[in-house]
C-alpha positions as CSV (number, residue, x, y, z in Angstrom):
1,X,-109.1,-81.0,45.7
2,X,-109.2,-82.7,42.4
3,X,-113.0,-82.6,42.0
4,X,-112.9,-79.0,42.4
5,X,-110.5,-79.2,38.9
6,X,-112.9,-81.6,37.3
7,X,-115.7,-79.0,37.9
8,X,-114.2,-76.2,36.2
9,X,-113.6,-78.4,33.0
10,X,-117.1,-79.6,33.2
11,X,-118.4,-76.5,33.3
12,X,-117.1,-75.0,30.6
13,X,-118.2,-78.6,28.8
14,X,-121.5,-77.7,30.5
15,X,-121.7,-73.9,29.2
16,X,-121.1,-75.1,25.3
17,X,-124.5,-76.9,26.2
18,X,-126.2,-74.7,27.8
19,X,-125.4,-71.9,24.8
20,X,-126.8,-74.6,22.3
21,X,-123.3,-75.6,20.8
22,X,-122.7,-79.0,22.3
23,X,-125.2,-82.0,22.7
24,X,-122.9,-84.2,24.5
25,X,-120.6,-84.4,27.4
26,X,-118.6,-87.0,28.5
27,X,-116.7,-87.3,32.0
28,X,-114.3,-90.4,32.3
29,X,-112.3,-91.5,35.3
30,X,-109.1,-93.9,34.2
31,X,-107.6,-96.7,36.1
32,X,-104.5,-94.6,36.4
33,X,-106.7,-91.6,38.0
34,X,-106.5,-89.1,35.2
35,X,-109.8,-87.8,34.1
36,X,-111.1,-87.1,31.0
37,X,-113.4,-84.8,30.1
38,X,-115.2,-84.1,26.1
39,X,-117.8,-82.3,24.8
40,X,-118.9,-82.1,21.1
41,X,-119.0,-78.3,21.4
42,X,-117.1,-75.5,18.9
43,X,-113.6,-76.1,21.1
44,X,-111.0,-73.7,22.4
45,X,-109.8,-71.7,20.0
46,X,-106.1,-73.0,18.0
47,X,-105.6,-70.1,16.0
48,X,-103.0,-67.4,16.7
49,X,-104.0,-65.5,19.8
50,X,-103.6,-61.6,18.7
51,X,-102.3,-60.1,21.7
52,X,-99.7,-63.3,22.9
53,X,-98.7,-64.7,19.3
54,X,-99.0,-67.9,20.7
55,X,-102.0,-70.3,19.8
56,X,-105.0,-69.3,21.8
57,X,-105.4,-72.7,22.9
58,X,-101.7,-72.6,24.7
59,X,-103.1,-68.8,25.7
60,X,-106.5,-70.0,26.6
61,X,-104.6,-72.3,29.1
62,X,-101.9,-70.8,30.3
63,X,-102.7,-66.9,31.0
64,X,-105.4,-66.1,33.5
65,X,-109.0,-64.6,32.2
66,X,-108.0,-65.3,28.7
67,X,-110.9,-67.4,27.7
68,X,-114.0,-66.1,26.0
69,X,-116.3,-66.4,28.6
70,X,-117.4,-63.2,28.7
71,X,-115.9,-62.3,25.4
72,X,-117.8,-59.9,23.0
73,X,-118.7,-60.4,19.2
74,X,-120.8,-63.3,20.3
75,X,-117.9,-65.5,21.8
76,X,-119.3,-65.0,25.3
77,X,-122.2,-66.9,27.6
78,X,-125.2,-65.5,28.5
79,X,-126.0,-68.3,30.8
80,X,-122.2,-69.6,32.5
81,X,-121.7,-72.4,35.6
82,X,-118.5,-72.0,35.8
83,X,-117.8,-68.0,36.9
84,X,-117.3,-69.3,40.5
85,X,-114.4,-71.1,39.8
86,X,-110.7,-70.0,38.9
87,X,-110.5,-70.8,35.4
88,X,-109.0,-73.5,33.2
89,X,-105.5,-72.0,33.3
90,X,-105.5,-72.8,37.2
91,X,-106.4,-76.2,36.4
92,X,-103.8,-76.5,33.8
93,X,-101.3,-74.7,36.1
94,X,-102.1,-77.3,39.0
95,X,-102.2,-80.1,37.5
96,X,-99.1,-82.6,37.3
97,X,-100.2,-83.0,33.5
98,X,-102.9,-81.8,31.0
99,X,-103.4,-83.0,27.5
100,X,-105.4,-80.6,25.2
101,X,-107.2,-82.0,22.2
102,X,-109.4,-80.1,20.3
103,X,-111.4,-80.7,17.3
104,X,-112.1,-77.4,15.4
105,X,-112.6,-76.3,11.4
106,X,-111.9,-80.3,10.6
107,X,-108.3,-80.0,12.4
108,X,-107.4,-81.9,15.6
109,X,-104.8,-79.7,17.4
110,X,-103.2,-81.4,20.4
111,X,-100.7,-79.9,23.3
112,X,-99.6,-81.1,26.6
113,X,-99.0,-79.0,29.6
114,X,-97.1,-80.4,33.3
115,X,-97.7,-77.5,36.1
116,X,-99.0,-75.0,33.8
117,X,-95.7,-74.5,30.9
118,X,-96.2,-76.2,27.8
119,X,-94.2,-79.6,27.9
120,X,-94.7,-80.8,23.9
C-alpha cells in the first residue's frame, strides 16, 4: 500500500544520509493525505539527461533503473536501503499525483507527474 511508496522515497532521503550528503530528513503527512517527504541532500539531477534529452529529473522519475543508485563516477551508494524496493519511477507511476521539487546549484526546479506522465 501507500506506506510501501513512502518507503522508497524515504530511502533514497535516507541513502543521501547515510553517503554523508544530507543531515536532515523530513517526512510529513497532510490533512488531505498526501505525504511529503525532504531531505537537504544534493537532489535528483535537473539537467539534460544524455541518453532521453529530457531533464533527468523527468528521466529519473519516469523510466525504470534510471537513477544513480548504482551509478559510476561517484554518483552511486556504497551503503543503499532502498535496493529492495521498485524504484521512484513506480512510485511516481502509481501514484494519483507527484510533485517534484528540487533544490540544486542555487536553482529550484519543480514538475508534477499524475500516474507516471508528466502533467505540468
Amino acid at each position: 500500500g501507500l506506506h510501501h511508496l513512502v518507503f522508497e522515497v524515504v530511502d533514497n532521503s535516507v541513502d543521501e544520509a547515510l553517503a554523508g550528503w544530507a543531515t536532515e530528513v523530513n517526512v510529513t503527512i497532510h490533512a488531505s493525505g498526501a505525504i511529503s517527504v525532504s531531505d537537504d541532500g544534493r537532489g535528483i539531477p535537473c539537467e539534460l539527461h544524455a541518453k532521453t534529452g529530457k531533464p533527468a529529473l523527468e528521466t529519473v522519475l519516469t523510466v525504470l533503473h534510471a537513477g544513480g543508485k548504482f551509478g559510476g563516477g561517484g554518483s552511486g551508494y556504497k551503503v543503499s536501503g532502498g535496493l529492495h524496493g521498485v524504484g521512484v519511477s513506480v512510485v511516481n507511476a502509481l501514484s494519483e499525483r507527484l510533485d517534484a521539487e528540487v533544490r540544486r546549484g542555487g536553482a529550484l526546479h519543480r514538475m508534477a507527474f499524475a500516474r507516471g506522465a508528466v502533467a505540468e
